[in-house]
C-alpha positions in Angstrom: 44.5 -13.8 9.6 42.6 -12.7 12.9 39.6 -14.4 13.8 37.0 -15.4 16.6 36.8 -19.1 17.0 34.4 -21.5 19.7 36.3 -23.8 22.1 33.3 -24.8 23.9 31.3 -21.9 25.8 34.3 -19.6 25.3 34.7 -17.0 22.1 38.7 -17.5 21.6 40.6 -14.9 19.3 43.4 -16.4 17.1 45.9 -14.9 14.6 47.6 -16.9 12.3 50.4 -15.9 10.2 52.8 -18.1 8.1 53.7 -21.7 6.7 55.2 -24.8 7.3 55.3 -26.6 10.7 53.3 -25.1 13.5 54.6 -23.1 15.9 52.5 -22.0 19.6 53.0 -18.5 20.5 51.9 -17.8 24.3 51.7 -14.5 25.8 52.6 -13.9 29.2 49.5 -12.6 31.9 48.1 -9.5 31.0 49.2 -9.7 27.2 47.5 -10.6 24.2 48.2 -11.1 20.6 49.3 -7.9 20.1 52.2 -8.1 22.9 53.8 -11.0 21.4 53.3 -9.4 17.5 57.1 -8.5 17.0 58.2 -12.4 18.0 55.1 -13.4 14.9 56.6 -11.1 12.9 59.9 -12.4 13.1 59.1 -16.1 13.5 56.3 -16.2 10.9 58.9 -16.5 7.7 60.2 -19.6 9.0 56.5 -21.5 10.0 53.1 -21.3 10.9 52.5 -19.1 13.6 49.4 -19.5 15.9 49.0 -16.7 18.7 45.6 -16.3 21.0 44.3 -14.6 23.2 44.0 -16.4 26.6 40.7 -16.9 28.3 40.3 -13.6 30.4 42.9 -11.5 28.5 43.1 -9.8 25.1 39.3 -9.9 23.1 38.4 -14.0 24.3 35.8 -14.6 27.0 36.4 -15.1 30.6 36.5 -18.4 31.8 33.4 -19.3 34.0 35.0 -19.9 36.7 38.8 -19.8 38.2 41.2 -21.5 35.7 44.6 -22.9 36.9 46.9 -24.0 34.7 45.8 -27.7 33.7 42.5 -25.5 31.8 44.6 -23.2 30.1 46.9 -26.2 28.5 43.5 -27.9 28.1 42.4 -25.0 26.1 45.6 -24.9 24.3 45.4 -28.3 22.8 41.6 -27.1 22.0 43.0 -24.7 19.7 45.9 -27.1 18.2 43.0 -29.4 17.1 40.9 -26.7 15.5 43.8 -26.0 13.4 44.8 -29.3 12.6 48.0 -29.4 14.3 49.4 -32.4 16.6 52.8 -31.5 17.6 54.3 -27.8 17.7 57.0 -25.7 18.2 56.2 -23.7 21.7 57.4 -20.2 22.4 56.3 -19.0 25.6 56.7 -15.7 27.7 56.0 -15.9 31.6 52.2 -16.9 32.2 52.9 -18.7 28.4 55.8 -20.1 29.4 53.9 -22.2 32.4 51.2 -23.0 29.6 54.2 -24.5 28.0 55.4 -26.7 30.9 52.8 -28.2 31.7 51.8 -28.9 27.8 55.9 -30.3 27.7 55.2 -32.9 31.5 51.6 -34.0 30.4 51.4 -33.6 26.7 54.8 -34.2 25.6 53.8 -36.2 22.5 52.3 -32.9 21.2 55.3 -30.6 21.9 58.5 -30.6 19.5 60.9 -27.9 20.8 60.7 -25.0 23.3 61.8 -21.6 24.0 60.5 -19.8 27.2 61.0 -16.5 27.5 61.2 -15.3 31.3 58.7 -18.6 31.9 57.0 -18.7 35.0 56.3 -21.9 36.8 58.6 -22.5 40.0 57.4 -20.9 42.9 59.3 -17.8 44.0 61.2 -17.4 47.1 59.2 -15.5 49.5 60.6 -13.1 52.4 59.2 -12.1 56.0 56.7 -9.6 54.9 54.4 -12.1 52.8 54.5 -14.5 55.8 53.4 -11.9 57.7 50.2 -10.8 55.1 49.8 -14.3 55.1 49.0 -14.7 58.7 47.2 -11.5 58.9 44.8 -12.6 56.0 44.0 -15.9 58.1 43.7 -14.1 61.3 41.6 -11.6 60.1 39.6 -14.1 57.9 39.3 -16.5 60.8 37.8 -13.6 63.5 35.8 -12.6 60.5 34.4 -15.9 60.1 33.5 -16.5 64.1 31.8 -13.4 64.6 34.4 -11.6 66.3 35.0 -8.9 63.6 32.5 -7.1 61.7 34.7 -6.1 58.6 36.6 -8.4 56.0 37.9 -7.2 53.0 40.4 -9.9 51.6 41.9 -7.2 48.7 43.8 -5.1 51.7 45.7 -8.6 51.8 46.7 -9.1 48.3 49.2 -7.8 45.9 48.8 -5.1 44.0 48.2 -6.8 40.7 45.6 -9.3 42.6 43.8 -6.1 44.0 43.4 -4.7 40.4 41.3 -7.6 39.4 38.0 -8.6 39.9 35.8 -11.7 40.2 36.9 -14.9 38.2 40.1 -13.4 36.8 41.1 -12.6 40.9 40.1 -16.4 41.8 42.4 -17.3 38.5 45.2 -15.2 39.6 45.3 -16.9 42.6 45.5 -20.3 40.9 48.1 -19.7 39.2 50.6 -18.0 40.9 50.0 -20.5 43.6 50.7 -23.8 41.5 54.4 -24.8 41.3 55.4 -26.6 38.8 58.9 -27.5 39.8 57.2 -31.5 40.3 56.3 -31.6 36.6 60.0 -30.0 35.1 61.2 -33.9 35.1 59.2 -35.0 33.1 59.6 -32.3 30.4 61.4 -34.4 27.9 61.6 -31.7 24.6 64.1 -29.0 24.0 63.9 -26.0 25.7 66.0 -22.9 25.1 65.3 -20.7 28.2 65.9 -17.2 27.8 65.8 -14.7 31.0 67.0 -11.0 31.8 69.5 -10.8 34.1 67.7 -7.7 35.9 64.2 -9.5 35.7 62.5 -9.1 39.0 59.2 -11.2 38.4 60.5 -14.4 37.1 64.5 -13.6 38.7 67.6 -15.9 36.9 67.3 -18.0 40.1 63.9 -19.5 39.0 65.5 -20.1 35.4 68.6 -22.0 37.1 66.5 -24.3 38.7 64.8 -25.2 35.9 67.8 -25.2 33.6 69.1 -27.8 36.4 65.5 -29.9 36.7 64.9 -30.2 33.4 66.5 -32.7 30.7 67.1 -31.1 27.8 67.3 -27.3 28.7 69.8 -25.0 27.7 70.2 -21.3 29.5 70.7 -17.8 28.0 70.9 -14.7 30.8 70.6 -11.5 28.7 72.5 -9.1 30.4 70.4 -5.8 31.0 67.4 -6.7 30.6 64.0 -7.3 32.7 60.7 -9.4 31.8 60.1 -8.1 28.2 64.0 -8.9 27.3 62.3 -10.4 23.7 61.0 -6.4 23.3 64.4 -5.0 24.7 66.7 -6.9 22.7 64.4 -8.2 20.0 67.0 -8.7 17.5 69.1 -11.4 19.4 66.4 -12.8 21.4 64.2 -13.3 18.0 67.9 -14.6 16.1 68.0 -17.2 19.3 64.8 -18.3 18.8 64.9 -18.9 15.3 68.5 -20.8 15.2 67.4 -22.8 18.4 63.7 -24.3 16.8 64.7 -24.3 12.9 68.5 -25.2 12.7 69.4 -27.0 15.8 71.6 -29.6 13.8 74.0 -26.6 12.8 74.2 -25.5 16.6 74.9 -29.1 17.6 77.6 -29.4 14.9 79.9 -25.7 16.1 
């Protein structure tokens, strides 16, 4: 069932599809419901499946202003309580997957067990050539600022995918990708299965090793040949992961 619920000022599209114990299904940024739909196919036999659309993305409204990640978990937990739920499976890919952290450090009571798929969340290493767009932007900012340049435009400075937004989805993006959550992966006491491609170039295996190392209970698959979408390249084992990790862990534990 698709429909268009309120969580506050914002018109929020859920699906939901399935029975049984709840299970969070989080799209990475850009997506929607429709880009997670083979992992709620596969997963929906085994529980409930609740998938949305994240403010800004899919057919929900735009925040009002720039979201980080604390609104989007906010949200989140918005739309548990609509639907009655109070603790949930999680499955998470990228932008989802940092939804999902901070939902695990701050929230835990409300989260049972997690997969992230290619989760974002640790800050990536950054080479010579961002410092350097870095300094220009401040330079060029600063001279703007005094007087001593007539012409600013802050989207020659930012990446591509920055540049191709606009407005309170640009100040968003800028939020986000900012925030690292490497502080909060301590405190992120439920099971986590994290799944990455080995040839994944925006959230690399390095970011995935240190998390597998700062959080408790995590557990870490590489899938060999495979980039961001490895749960759309390999959707049989990935979705076969998923499904043994949340719904049988007992039988893993006993092998």
């Amino acid at each position: 069932m698709i429909e268009s619920i309120r969580i506050g000022s914002l018109s929020v599209r859920v699906k939901t599809e399935g029975e049984g114990e709840a299970l969070l299904l989080l799209h990475g940024w850009g997506g929607s419901i429709e880009s997670v739909a083979p992992l709620m196919a596969d997963l929906s036999p085994y529980c409930r499946v609740i998938a949305f659309d994240f403010p800004g993305f899919g057919k929900s409204d735009a925040p009002k202003k720039g979201w980080g990640v604390k609104e989007y978990a906010t949200l989140t937990r918005a739309v548990m309580r609509r639907y009655g739920v109070r603790r949930a499976h999680i499955v998470g890919h990228s932008f989802g997957g940092r939804v999902a952290l901070y939902l695990g450090a701050c929230f835990g009571g409300t989260v049972n067990r997690m997969v992230l798929l290619a989760g974002a969340g640790v800050k990536p290493r950054r080479n010579i050539r961002y410092y350097y767009r870095k300094y220009r932007y401040r330079v060029a900012k600063f001279l703007h600022r005094h007087g001593l340049c007539n012409k600013f435009d802050a989207q020659q400075y930012g990446s591509e995918e920055y540049r191709s937004l606009s407005g309170v989805m640009r100040h968003t993006f800028s939020l986000v990708v900012e925030e690292d959550l490497s502080p909060l992966l301590g405190r992120v006491f439920a099971p986590t299965l994290l799944i990455y491609g080995d040839k994944d170039r925006e959230t690399p295996v390095y970011m995935a090793k240190k998390m597998a190392r700062l959080m408790p209970k995590a557990t870490l698959q590489i899938q060999k040949k495979c980039g961001h979408f490895a749960y759309l390249e390999k959707r049989m084992q990935i979705s076969y992961a998923c499904i043994r990790f949340l719904f049988y862990p007992k039988e893993k534990e006993n092998e």
